[in-house]
N, C-alpha and C positions, 0 to 999 in steps of 0.2 A: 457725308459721314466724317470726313477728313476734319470739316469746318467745325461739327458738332464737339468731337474730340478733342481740335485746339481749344475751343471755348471753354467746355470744360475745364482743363486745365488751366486756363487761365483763372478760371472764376477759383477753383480750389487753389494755387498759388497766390493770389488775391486775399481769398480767406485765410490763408497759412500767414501770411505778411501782415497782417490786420494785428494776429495775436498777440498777445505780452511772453514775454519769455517764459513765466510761470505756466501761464495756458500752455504754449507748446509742450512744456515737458510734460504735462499732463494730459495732454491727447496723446502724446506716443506714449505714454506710460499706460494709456487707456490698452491702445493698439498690442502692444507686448504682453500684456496681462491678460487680454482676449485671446490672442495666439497658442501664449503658453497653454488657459481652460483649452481651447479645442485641442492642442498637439497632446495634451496630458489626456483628455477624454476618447480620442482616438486610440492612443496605443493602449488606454485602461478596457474600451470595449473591444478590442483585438486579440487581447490576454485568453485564452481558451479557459473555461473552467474544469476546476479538476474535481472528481472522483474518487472514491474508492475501490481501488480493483482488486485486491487483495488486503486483508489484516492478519494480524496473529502469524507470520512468516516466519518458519524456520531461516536463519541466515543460507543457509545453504539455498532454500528453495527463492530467500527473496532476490539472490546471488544470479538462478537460472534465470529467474525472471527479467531480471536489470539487461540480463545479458543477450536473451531472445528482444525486449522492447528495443535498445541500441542496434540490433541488424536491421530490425524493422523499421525504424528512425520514427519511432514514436515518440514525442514527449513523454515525458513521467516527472515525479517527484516523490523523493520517499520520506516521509514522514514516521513516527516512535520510533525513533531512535532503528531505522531500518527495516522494522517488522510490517511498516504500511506502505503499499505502494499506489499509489494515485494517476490515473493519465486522465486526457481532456473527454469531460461527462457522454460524450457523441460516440465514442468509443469503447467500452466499457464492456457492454454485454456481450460482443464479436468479441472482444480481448477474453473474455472467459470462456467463452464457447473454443475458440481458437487455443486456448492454453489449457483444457478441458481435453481437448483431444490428443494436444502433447505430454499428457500426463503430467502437469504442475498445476499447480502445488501439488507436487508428492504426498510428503504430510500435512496430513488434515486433523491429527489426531490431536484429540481434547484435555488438555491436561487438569490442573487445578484451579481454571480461570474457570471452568461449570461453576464452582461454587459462589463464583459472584452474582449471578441470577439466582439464589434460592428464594422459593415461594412459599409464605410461610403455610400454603394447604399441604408444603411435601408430605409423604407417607417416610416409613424407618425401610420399608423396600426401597422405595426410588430412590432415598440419601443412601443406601447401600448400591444402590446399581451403579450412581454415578461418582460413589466413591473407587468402585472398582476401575471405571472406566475412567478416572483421573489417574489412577495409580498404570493403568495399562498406559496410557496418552504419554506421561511424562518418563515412564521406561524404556521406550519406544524414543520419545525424541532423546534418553540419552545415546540410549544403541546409536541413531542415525548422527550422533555426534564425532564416531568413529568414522576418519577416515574411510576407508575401505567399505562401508555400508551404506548404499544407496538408500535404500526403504526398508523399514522396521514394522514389522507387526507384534504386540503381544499379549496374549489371551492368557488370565488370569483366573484359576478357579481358588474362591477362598471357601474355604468347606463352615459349613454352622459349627456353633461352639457344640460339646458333645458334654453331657453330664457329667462323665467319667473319664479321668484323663487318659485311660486306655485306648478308650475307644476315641479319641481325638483325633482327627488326623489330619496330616501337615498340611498345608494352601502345594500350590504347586502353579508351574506357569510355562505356555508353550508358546515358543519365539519364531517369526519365522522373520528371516534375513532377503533383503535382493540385496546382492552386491557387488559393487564395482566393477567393472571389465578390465580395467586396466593391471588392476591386481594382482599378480599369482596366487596361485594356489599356497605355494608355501610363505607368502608375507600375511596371506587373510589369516591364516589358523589358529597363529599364535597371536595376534590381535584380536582374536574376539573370543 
């Protein structure tokens, strides 16, 4: 084996010495340039692909989010300008399920982006239903822009127009608040 190995060696120093200076530089430039494709191709297929685990995030909820994946020491990446969060595609559905039971995303509530799906069979009901339900979505995420307001719900009754302005009557709207622990009673009051 010893004998094999010397010879070898020999025969490829033989061959190295044979070359033109040109050649040389062009076999290691071969050798380096193959290196690099495997060293770039390795760490390119080692890169975890990412997902989407969450869109349309309230900053506050994409905020929990950032902050439970970092204890967990999961990768992530967040993407629109913060509202999307992404970790590696193998993980995904347990990160929902998992985050699903911790109550995140808090708000899920719809605002004025339903309108970017409209289909032109809508009825003048459905463009009413989900106009209400835009107008509830984006009330709601302003309330949970308040400090002190963890979760915003708010249910919106808009009454039919009435023939006669007597008999008209006003729209109306009922809120319901979860809010902060941290808070006192007397700083929540006069904030909301």
């Amino acid at each position: 084996m010893a004998t094999t190995s010397g010879q070898l060696k020999e025969q490829i120093n033989a061959y190295f010495s044979s070359l033109t200076l040109k050649q040389k530089m062009m076999l290691l430039g071969g050798i380096a340039s193959g290196l690099a494709v495997l060293i770039f191709l390795l760490i390119w297929t080692a890169k975890p692909n990412y997902e989407v685990l969450f869109s349309n995030l309230s900053p506050k909820d994409a905020g929990k989010i950032v902050e439970s994946l970092k204890e967990k020491k999961i990768p992530y990446q967040i993407g629109n300008g913060g509202s999307t969060i992404l970790v590696p595609s193998g993980k995904v559905y347990d990160l929902r399920l998992t985050f699903a039971q911790e109550g995140m995303p808090a708000s899920s509530n719809v605002g004025y982006e339903i309108f970017d799906q409209s289909n032109l069979g809508m009825t003048d009901f459905i463009q009413q239903i989900n106009y209400r339900r835009a107008l509830e979505g984006e009330l709601s995420r302003t309330i949970e822009q308040i400090e002190a307001v963890e979760q915003a719900r708010v249910h919106i009754v808009i009454p039919r127009e009435a023939l006669f302005r007597e008999d008209q009557k006003s729209a109306s709207a009922s809120v319901i608040l979860r809010l902060v622990v941290e808070f006192s009673r007397k700083t929540r009051i006069p904030t909301i």
